[in-house]
VEXPA-883256 format. One record per residue (C-alpha): residue number from 1; chain; x, y, z; residue in one letter. Coordinates in steps of 0.05 Angstrom, whole numbers, plus 5000, padded with zeros to 4 digits. Each point is the difference from the previous one (the first is absolute). Layout:
% VEXPA-883256
R num cadena   c1   c2   c3 residuo
R NUM      A    X    Y    Z       A
...
***
This chain:
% VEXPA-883256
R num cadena   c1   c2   c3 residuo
R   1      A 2131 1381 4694       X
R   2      A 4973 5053 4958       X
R   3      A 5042 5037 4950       X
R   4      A 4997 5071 5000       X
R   5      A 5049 5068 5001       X
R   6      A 4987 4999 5075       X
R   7      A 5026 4926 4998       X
R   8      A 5059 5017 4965       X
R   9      A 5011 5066 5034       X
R  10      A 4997 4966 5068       X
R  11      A 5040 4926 4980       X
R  12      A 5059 5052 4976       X
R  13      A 4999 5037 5062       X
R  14      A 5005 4928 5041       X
R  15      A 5068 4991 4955       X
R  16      A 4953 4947 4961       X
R  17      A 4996 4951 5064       X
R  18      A 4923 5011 5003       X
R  19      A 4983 4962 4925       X
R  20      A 4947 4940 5014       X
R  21      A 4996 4943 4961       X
R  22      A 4963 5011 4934       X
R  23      A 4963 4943 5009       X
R  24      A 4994 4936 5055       X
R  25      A 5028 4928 4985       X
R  26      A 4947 4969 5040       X
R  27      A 5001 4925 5014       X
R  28      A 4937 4952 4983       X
R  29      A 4934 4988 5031       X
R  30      A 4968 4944 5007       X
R  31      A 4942 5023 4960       X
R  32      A 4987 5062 4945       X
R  33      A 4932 5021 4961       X
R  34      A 5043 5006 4937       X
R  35      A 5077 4969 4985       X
R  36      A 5029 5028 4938       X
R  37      A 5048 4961 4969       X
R  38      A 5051 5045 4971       X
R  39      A 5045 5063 5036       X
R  40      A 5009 5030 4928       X
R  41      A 4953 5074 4984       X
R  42      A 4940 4957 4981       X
R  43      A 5000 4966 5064       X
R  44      A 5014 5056 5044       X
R  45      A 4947 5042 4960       X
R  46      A 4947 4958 5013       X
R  47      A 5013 4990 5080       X
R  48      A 5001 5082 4998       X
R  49      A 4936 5002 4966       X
R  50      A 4967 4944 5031       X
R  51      A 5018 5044 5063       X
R  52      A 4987 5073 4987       X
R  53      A 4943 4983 4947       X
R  54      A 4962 4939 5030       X
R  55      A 5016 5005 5063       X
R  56      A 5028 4929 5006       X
R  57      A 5065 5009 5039       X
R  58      A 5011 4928 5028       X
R  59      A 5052 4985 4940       X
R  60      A 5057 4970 4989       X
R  61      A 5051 5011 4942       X
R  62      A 5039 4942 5004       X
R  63      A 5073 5014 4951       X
R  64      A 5052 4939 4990       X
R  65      A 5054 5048 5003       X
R  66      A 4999 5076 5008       X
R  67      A 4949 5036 4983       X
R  68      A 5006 5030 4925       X
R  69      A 5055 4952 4987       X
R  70      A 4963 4969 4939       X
R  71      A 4969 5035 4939       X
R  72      A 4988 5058 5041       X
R  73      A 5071 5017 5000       X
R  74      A 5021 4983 4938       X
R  75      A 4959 5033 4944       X
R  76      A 5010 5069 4967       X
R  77      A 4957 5037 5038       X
R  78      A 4955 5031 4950       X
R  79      A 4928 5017 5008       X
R  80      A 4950 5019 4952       X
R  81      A 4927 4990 4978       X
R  82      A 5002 4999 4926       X
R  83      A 4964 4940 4987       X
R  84      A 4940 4991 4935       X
R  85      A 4965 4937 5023       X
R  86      A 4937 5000 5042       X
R  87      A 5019 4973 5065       X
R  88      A 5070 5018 4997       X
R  89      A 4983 5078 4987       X
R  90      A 4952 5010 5066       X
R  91      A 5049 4958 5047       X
R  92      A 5062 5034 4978       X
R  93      A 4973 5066 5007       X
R  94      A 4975 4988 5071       X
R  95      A 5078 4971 5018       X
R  96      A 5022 5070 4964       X
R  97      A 4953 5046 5041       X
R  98      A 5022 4963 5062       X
R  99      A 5071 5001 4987       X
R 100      A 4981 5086 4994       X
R 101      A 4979 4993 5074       X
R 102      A 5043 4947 5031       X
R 103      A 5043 5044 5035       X
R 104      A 4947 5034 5035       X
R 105      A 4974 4941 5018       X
R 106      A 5051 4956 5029       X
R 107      A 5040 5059 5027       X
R 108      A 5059 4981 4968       X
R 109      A 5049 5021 4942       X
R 110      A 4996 4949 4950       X
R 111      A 5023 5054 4942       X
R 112      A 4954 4998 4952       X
R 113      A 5020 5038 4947       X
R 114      A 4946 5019 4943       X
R 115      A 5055 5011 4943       X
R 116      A 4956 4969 4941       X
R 117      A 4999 4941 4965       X
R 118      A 5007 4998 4926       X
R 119      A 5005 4933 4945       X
R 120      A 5028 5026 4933       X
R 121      A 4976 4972 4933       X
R 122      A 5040 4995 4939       X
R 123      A 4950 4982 4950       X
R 124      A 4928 5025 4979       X
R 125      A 4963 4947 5015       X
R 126      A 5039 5001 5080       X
R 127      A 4976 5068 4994       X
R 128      A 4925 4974 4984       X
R 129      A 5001 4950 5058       X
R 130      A 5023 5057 5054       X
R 131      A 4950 5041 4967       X
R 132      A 4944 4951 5022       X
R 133      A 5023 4988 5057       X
R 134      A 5013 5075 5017       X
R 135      A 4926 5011 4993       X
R 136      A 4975 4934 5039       X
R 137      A 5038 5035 5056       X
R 138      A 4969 5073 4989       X
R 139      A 4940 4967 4999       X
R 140      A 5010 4977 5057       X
R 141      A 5030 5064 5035       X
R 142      A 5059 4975 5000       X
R 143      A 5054 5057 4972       X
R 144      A 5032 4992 4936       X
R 145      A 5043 5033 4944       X
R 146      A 5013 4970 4932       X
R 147      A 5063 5037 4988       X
R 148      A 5030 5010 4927       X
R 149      A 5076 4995 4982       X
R 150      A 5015 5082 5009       X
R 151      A 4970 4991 5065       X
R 152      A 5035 4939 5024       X
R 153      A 5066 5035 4969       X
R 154      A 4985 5064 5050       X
R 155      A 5001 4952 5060       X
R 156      A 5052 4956 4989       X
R 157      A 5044 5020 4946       X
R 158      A 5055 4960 5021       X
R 159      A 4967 4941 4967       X
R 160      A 5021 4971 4927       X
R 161      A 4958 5028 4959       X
R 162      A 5051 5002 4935       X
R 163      A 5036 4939 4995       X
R 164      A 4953 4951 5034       X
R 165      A 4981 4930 4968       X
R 166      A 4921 5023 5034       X
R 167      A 4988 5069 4991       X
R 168      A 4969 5032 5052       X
R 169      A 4928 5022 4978       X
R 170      A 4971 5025 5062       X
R 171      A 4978 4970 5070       X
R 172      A 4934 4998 5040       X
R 173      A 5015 5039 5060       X
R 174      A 4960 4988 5074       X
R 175      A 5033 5051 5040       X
R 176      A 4966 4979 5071       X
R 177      A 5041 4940 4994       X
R 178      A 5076 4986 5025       X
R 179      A 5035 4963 5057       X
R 180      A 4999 4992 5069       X
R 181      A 5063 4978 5051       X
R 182      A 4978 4918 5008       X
R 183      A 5030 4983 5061       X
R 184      A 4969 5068 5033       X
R 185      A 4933 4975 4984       X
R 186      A 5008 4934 5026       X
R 187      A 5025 5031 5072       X
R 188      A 4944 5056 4987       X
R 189      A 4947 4946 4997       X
R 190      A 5039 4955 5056       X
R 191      A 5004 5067 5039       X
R 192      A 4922 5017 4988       X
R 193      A 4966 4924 5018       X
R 194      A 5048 4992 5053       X
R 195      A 4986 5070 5036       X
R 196      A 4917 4972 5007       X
R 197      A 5023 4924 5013       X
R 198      A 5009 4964 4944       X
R 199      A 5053 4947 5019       X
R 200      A 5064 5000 4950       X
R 201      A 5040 4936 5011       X
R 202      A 5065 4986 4963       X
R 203      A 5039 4936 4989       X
R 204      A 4933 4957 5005       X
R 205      A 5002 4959 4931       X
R 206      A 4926 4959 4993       X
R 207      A 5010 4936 4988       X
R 208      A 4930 4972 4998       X
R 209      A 4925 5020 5010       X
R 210      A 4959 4963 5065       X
R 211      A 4933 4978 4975       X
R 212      A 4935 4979 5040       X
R 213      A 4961 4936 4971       X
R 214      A 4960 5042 4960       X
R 215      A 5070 5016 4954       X
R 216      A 4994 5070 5028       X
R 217      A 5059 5040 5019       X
R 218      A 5010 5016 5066       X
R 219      A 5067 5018 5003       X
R 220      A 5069 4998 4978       X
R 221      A 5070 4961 5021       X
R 222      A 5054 5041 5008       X
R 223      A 5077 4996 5013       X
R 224      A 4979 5034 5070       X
R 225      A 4938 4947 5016       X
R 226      A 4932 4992 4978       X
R 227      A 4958 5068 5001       X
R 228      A 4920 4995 4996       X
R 229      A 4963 5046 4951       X
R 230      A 4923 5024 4991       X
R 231      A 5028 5010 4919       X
R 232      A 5067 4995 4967       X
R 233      A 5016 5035 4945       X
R 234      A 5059 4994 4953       X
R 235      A 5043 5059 4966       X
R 236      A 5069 4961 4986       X
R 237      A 5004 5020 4933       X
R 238      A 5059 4960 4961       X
R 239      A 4990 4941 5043       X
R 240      A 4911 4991 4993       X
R 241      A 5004 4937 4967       X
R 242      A 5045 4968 5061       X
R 243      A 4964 5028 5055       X
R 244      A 4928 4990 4962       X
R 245      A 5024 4925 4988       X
R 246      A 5011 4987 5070       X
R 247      A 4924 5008 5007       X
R 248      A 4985 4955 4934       X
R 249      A 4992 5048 4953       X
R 250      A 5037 5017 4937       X
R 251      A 4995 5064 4968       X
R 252      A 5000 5026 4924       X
R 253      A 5067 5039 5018       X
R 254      A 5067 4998 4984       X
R 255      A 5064 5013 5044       X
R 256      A 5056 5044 4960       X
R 257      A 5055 5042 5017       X
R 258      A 4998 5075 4985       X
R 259      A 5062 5034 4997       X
R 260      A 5012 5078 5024       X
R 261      A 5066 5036 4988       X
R 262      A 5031 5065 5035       X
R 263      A 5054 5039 4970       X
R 264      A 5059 5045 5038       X
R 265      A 4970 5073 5015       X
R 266      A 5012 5042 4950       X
R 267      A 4970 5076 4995       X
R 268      A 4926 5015 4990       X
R 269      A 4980 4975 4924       X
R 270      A 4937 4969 5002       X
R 271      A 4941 5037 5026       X
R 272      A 4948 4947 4997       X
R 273      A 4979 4928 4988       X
R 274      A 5014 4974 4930       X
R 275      A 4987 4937 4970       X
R 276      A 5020 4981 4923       X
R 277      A 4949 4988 4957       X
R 278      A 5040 4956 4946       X
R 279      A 5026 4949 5051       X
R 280      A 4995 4978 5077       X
R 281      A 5041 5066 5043       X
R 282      A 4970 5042 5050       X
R 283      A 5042 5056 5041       X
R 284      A 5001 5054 5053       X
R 285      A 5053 5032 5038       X
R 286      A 5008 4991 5078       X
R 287      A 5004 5057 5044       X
R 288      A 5071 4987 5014       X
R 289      A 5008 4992 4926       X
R 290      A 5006 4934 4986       X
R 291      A 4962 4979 4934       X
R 292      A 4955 4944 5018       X
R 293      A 4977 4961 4942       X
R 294      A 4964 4928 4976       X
R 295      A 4978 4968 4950       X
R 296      A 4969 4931 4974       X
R 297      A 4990 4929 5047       X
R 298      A 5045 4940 4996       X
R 299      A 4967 4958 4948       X
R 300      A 5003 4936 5055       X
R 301      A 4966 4984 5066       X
R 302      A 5036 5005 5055       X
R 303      A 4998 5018 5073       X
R 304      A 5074 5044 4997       X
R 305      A 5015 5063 5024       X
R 306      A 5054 5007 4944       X
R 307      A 4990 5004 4927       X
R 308      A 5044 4979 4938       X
R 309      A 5047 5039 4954       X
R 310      A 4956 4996 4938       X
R 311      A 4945 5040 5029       X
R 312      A 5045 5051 5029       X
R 313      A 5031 5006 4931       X
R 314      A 4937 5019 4975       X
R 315      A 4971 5057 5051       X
R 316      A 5072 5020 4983       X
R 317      A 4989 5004 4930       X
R 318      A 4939 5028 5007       X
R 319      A 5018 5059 5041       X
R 320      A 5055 5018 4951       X
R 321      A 4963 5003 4938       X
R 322      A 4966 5054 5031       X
R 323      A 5046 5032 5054       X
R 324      A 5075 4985 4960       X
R 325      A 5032 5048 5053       X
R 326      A 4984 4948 5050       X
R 327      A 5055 4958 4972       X
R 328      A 5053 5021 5047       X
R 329      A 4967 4992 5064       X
R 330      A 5004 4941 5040       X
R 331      A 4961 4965 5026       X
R 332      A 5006 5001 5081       X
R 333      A 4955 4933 5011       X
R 334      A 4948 4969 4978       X
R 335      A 4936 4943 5028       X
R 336      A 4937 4958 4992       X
R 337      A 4939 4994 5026       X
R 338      A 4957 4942 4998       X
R 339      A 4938 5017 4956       X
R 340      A 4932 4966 5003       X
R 341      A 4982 5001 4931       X
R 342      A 4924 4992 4979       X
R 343      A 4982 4961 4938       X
R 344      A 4964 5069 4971       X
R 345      A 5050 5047 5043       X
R 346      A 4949 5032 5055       X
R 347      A 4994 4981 5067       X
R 348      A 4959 4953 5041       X
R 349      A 4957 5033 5065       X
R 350      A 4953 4940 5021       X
R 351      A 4974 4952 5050       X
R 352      A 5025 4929 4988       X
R 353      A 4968 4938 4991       X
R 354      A 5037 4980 5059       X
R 355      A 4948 5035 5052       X
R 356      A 5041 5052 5057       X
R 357      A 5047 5009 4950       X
R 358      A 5004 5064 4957       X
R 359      A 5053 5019 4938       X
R 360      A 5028 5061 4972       X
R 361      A 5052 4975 4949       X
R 362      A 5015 5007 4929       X
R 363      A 5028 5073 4992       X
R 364      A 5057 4987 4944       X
R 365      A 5020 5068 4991       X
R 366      A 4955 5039 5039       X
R 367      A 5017 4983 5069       X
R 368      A 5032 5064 5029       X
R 369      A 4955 5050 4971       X
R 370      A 4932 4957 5027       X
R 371      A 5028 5000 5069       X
R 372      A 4950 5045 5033       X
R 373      A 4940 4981 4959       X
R 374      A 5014 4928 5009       X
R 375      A 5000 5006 5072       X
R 376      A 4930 5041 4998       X
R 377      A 4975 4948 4960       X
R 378      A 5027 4941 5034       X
R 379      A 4975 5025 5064       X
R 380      A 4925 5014 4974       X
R 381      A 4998 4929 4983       X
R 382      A 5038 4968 5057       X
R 383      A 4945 5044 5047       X
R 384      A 4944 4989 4962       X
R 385      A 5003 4932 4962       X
R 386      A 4986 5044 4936       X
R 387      A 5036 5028 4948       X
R 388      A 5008 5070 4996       X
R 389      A 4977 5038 4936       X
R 390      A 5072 5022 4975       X
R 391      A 5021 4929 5010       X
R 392      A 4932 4963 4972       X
R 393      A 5030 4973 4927       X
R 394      A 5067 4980 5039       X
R 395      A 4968 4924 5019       X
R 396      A 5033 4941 5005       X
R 397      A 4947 4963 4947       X
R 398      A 5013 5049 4946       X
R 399      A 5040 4951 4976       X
R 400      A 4946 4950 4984       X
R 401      A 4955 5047 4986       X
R 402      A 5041 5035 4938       X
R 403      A 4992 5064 5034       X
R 404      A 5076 5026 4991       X
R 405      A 5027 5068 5019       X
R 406      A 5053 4999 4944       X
R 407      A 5037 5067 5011       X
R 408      A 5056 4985 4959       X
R 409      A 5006 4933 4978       X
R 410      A 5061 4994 5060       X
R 411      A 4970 4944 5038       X
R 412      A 5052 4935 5013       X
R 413      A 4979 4964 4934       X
R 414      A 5056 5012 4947       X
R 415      A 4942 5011 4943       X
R 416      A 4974 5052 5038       X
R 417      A 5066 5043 5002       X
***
C-alpha cells in the first residue's frame, strides 16, 4: 500500500483494521532472472534497483532467516560520505545523495536524520590529514568544514577539553551526514521491490550453487528446494568466504565480529555523530535517547554474533576519555555483527571467475552507510555485465594487480591497523 496522510487519516478512521502488509513473503519459483543471495539492505537494495532502475523485476531475494536479521540490523546506523580516496569519494557520495532521497523514493520512513558527522583530532599533524582530506572532498563537491577547537567547544561543550589525556584540537565537520533507523530501511527497501514484484523469501538458507557442464551457475540449493537463476548474485556480507567457497572460490577477506553498544535513555546530550580521533569510539544518540556507540574489531576470525570483554573494555575506555560523564550510565545491551573485512579495507563489486555468479563483499566498516549506492551499483552490473563508473576501482583483481583502495589502513591484516 502506499503511505500517505490520506493512508493514515483513513487506517485511523477503520480503528487501524485496514493496515496491509508492508511487504509480501512470497514462496519460490521455479525459475528467476536474478537470485540475490542475502535479505540484509545490500541485498534488498539491489532487487529494488534492479526493479525500478533496470527494469528487471523477475528477482528473488532469497534471506536464511528474516530479512535484516544480519549486519543490517546490527550496526550503528551512521551514514556519511567523507571519504579522501579516489574510488571511495565518488561512490560514497552517490550512497549519500541517495540516502537524501530515499524516502521519496521508496515511500517509506526510514528516518534519516542529517545531524552531521564530525572526527575530532587531537594533534597537528591529525589536523593536517583531515585537512587533506577536507579538500579531496571539496574538490569533489562534497561539503566540508575543518573546524578549530573554539568552534568544536561552541558545539559540544560538554566534551573534556581540560583534563583530557588527548586534547581536543578541533574536528572536520560534514554536516550532510548522520543516521538513519536500520531496520526501517530494510522494510522500506522490502516494502519498495516487493510492491513491483520482486520476490522476498525468508527462512531459505543456500546450501549449494547448481552448475551446467560448462561450470556455469545456473542456480542455487536451498533449504526450500532447488531454484533456477539467469544470474546469482551474492550480498551476505560476514559470511562471503562460506557461501563464495561453496562455489570454489576463496576470497582475500576476513570474517570478524564487530561489536555495537546501546546505553539506557538518558536526556538529549549529543547532537551529532562523533568519533574520537586518539583511539577507536564513535557515538550518536538515538531518538529515544539511548547513546549508541562502537568502536574497534575483535582482533580474531570468527563467524560470532557476540564479541569478547577486552574489546568492550576498550570502546569503553575510549568513550570516557572523552565523554567522563558517561561513566554512570549503563549500558542497556550490547551485539556483533559479522564483518567481511578486505585485505586494504574497501569493498569488492565484481563479476566472478565463477561465470553467473556476481559479488558485492568486503565492506569492513562501511556497510550501512553504502547501502543505497551498493545496490545502484550492484544492479548496473548484475543488468549489464559491466561495472558501473562509481564502482570501477572496486574489482575483485585489485588484489593482484596492487591497485589498493587503502582508506585507512583498517583492512583485516593486523599490520594494516
Amino acid at each position: 500500500m502506499k503511505y500517505s496522510i490520506f493512508s493514515l487519516a483513513r487506517a485511523a478512521f477503520s480503528g487501524h483494521k485496514t493496515w496491509q502488509r508492508t511487504w509480501r513473503d512470497a514462496s519460490p519459483k521455479d525459475h528467476y532472472d536474478v537470485v540475490i543471495i542475502g535479505g540484509g539492505g545490500h541485498g534488498l537494495a539491489t532487487a529494488w534497483f534492479l526493479a525500478s532502475e533496470y527494469g528487471i523485476r523477475n528477482v528473488a531475494v532469497l534471506e536464511k532467516g528474516w530479512i535484516g536479521s544480519g549486519n543490517a540490523g546490527r550496526n550503528t546506523t551512521i551514514i556519511r560520505s567523507n571519504y579522501g580516496l579516489p574510488g571511495n569519494t565518488g561512490f560514497y557520495e552517490l550512497s549519500m545523495k541517495l540516502w537524501e532521497r530515499m524516502e521519496q523514493d521508496l515511500n517509506y520512513n526510514t528516518m534519516v536524520s542529517q545531524r552531521g558527522v564530525i572526527n575530532l583530532y587531537h594533534s597537528d599533524a591529525q589536523r593536517d590529514a583531515y585537512a587533506r582530506r577536507g579538500n579531496t572532498m571539496r574538490i569533489n563537491g562534497i561539503d566540508a568544514e575543518l573546524l578549530d577547537l573554539a568552534a568544536v567547544k561552541k558545539m559540544m561543550p560538554f566534551l573534556n577539553f581540560d583534563n583530557a589525556r588527548f586534547p581536543v584540537q578541533g574536528g572536520l565537520l560534514q554536516r550532510r551526514g548522520g543516521t538513519a533507523r536500520h531496520d526501517a530501511v530494510v522494510w522500506g527497501y522490502a516494502h519498495a521491490a516487493s510492491a513491483i514484484g520482486v520476490d522476498i523469501i525468508q527462512n531459505c538458507e543456500v546450501s549449494g550453487f547448481v552448475r551446467d557442464a560448462n561450470g556455469k551457475v545456473t542456480g542455487v540449493e536451498t533449504s526450500r528446494g532447488k531454484i533456477g537463476a539467469g544470474k546469482v548474485g551474492m550480498a551476505v556480507a560476514g559470511s562471503s568466504s562460506r557461501v563464495a567457497a561453496m562455489a570454489g572460490l576463496r576470497l582475500p577477506i576476513e570474517s570478524h565480529v564487530l561489536q555495537a553498544f546501546v546505553s539506557e535513555a538518558i536526556k538529549p546530550l549529543i547532537p551529532n555523530v562523533m568519533t574520537f580521533g586518539a583511539g577507536h569510539f564513535y557515538v550518536s544518540q538515538s531518538d529515544k535517547g539511548g547513546l549508541v556507540f562502537g568502536g574497534d574489531i575483535d582482533g580474531y576470525n570468527s563467524y560470532a554474533q557476540r564479541g569478547n570483554m577486552p574489546v568492550m573494555e576498550d570502546v569503553c575506555e575510549g568513550g570516557m576519555a572523552l565523554l567522563p560523564m558517561i561513566g554512570r550510565v549503563r549500558l542497556l545491551r550490547q551485539w556483533g555483527g559479522i564483518m567481511d573485512m578486505s585485505m586494504d579495507g574497501s569493498p569488492i563489486i565484481d563479476k566472478t571467475p565463477v561465470d553467473g555468479l556476481y559479488l558485492n563483499a568486503g565492506w569492513c566498516y562501511g556497510g550501512f552507510k553504502a547501502t543505497p549506492g551498493s545496490g545502484l551499483v550492484f544492479a548496473h552490473l548484475l543488468a549489464r555485465d559491466e561495472l558501473h563508473k562509481e564502482a570501477a576501482r572496486f574489482r575483485l583483481d585489485r588484489f593482484r594487480r596492487g591497485a589498493m583502495i587503502d582508506e585507512k589502513g583498517v583492512g583485516a591484516q593486523p599490520n594494516l591497523h
